[in-house]
N, C-alpha and C positions, 0 to 999 in steps of 0.2 A: 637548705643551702641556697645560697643566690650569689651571681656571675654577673659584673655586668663587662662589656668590650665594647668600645668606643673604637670604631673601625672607620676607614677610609682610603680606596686606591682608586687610581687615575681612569681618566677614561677605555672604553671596552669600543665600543662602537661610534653612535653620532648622539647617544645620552648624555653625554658629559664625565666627569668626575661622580662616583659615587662614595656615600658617606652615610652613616648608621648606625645604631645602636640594638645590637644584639642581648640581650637579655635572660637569664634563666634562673625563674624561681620554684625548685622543686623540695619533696620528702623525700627522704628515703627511711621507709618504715622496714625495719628490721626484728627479726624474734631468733634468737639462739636458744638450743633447747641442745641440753649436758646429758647424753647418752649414759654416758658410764665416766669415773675420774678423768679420761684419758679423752675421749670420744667426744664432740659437739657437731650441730648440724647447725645451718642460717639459714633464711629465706630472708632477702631483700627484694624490697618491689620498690622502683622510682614512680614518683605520682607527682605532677603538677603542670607549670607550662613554660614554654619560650617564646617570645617575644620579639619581633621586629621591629623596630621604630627608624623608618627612611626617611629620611632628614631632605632627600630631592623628590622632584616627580615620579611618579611610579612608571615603572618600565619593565620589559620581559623579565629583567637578572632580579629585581628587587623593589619592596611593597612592604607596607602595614600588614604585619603577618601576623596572628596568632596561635601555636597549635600545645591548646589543653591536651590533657588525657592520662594515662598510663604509660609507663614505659617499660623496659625489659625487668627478669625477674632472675634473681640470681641465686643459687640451689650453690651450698658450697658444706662439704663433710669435711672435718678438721680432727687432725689428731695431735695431742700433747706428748714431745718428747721426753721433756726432762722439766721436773720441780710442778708439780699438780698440790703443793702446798700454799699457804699465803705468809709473806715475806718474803727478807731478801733470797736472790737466787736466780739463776737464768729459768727464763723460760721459751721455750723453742716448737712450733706450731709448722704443721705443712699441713696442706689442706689442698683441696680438687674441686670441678663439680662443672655447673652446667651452665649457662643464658639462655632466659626462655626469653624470644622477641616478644614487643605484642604487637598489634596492626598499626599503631602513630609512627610512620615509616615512611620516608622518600620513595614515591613508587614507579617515577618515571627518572633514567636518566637525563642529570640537569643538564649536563656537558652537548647530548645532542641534542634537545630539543633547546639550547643557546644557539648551537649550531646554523639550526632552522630558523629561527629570531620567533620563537614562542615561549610563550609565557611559561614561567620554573619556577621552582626552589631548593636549597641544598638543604634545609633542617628539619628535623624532630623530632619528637622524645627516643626514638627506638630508630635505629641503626637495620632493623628486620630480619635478623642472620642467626642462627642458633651457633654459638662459641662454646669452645671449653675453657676453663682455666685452671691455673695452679694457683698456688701463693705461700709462698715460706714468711712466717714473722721472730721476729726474736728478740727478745726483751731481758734486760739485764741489771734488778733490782738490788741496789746496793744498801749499804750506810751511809754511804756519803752524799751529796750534796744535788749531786748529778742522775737522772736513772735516766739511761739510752736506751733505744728501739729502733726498727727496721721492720719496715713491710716490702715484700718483693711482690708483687703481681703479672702475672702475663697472661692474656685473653687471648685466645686463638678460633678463626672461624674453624665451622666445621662443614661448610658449603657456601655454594651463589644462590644468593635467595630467587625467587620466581620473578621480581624486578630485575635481573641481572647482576643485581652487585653484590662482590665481596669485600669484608672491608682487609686492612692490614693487621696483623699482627701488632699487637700491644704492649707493649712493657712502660710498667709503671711501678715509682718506688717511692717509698715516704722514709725519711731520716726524723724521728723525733728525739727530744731534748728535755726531760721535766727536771723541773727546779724542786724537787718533792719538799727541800726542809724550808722552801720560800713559803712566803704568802703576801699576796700583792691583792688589797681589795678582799681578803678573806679567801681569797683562789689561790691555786697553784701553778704559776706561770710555766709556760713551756714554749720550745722553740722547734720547728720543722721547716728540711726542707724535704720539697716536692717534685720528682722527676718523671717525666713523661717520654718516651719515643714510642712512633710509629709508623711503620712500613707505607707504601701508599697503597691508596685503593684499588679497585679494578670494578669499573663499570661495562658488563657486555664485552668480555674479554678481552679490553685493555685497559692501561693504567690511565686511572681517570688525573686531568689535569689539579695541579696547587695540592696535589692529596699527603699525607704523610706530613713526620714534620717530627720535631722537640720543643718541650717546654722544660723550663727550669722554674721553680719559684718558690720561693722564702714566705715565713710567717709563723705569725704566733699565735699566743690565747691565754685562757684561765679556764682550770676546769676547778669547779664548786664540788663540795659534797653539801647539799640540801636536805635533810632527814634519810630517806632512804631514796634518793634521788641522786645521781650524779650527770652533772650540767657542765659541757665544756662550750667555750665560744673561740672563736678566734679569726681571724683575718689574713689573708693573701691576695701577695703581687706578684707576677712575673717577673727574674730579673733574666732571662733571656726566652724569645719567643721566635721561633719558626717554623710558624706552620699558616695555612689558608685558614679565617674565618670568614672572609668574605665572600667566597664560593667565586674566583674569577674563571675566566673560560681560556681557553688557548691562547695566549697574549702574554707577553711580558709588560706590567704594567708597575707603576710606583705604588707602593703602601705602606700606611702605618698603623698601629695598633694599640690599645692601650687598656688593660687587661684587671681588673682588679675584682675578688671575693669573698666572701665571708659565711660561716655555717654557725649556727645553734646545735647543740645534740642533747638530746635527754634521755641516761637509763636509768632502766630500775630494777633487780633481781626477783626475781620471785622462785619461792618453794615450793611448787606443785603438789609432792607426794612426804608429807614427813611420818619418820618410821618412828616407832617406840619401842624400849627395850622392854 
């Protein structure tokens, strides 16, 4: 997956205007493993890095950043309600489970030590908070022309980590769209949109400033079938954005933002245990 944001808001102090490129190029390697027809477990681990690039002088709020490493690990048990066949037919999934942080984590509140006029940062791979989540998906394989989907997500903390911070509550939804009887370039084109809310933060027992927010955003792709390989690619923009990625401090100030991503995915099934009559 890789992000990049082209950001810029007015001045803070006596630095000037600040202006920047926010970056993130990560994996996320995942393994699903099918308990029983109905039953499936995931483990997701995010691995890679994000990237600063400050376009002005370096100053306490912002600098040439980089921080590699691991990031949270996400534990999720799913059950299949209805249609554990292949063909058309709804199929309907809830599913639960955990967030394991790991240590790539903001460890000093940025908001006072801006306060102070000491050197900060607000990013990195891991948010440092152990969450719960849910997720409902449901999918709805026709004959026709069109096959719909929906993912609901919600990540909830489940404490203030030993930094002080909690983050907000999450909700996140995906709307997809496959063209299944297309083919565009040997792929199957498909269309998503992407919705994002959330709560704001709380750094050291109050709500940390610019936290929280919505996104909206549209996009599309192709996913391949390549031997026993399935390959999708696709691309997103934002068509509406509010939320802080510039981490400002207490201040009403001007900004702008300018958001666009794009992901690779590669699966592949495998038969662990086959039985014989």
């Amino acid at each position: 997956m890789y992000q990049n944001i082209e950001w810029w808001h007015s001045e803070l102090d006596d630095s000037g205007d600040h202006e920047g490129n926010l970056n993130s190029s990560l994996a996320e390697v995942n393994v699903t493993y099918g308990l029983t027809d109905a039953w499936n477990i995931a483990v997701d681990v995010i691995t890679g890095t994000r990237t600063m690039d400050y376009y002005r002088a370096e100053n306490i709020h912002h600098r040439d950043e980089d921080k590699p490493g691991i990031g949270d690990t996400r534990i999720t048990l799913r059950y299949l309600f209805e249609n554990t066949t292949f063909g058309p037919g709804q199929r309907v999934f809830l599913g639960g489970g955990f967030v394991i942080p790991s240590s790539h984590t903001v460890t000093e509140n940025p908001f006072a030590l801006g306060k102070a006029g000491k050197k900060h940062t607000h990013f990195d791979l891991s948010e440092g908070v152990k969450k719960g989540h849910v997720e409902v998906q449901y999918f709805n394989r026709s004959d026709g022309s069109v096959f719909p989907g929906g993912v609901l997500k919600i990540d909830v903390p489940l404490e203030t980590n030993e930094h002080g911070f909690k983050p907000g509550i999450q909700s996140s939804g995906a709307l997809l769209l496959y063209f299944h009887t297309k083919s565009f370039w040997g792929g199957i084109p498909f269309f998503q949109i992407l919705g994002q809310y959330r709560q704001p933060d709380i750094w050291d027992g109050a709500e940390a400033p610019n936290s929280g927010g919505s996104v909206l955003q549209v996009g599309g792709g192709l996913t391949f079938a390549v031997k026993d390989y399935v390959i999708t690619t696709s691309l997103r923009t934002p068509v509406y954005f509010k939320a802080s990625v510039a981490g400002q401090e207490e201040k009403a100030v001007s900004n702008k933002t300018d958001v666009w991503g794009g992901s690779l995915s590669i699966r592949k099934s495998f038969t662990l245990i086959k039985f014989e009559e």
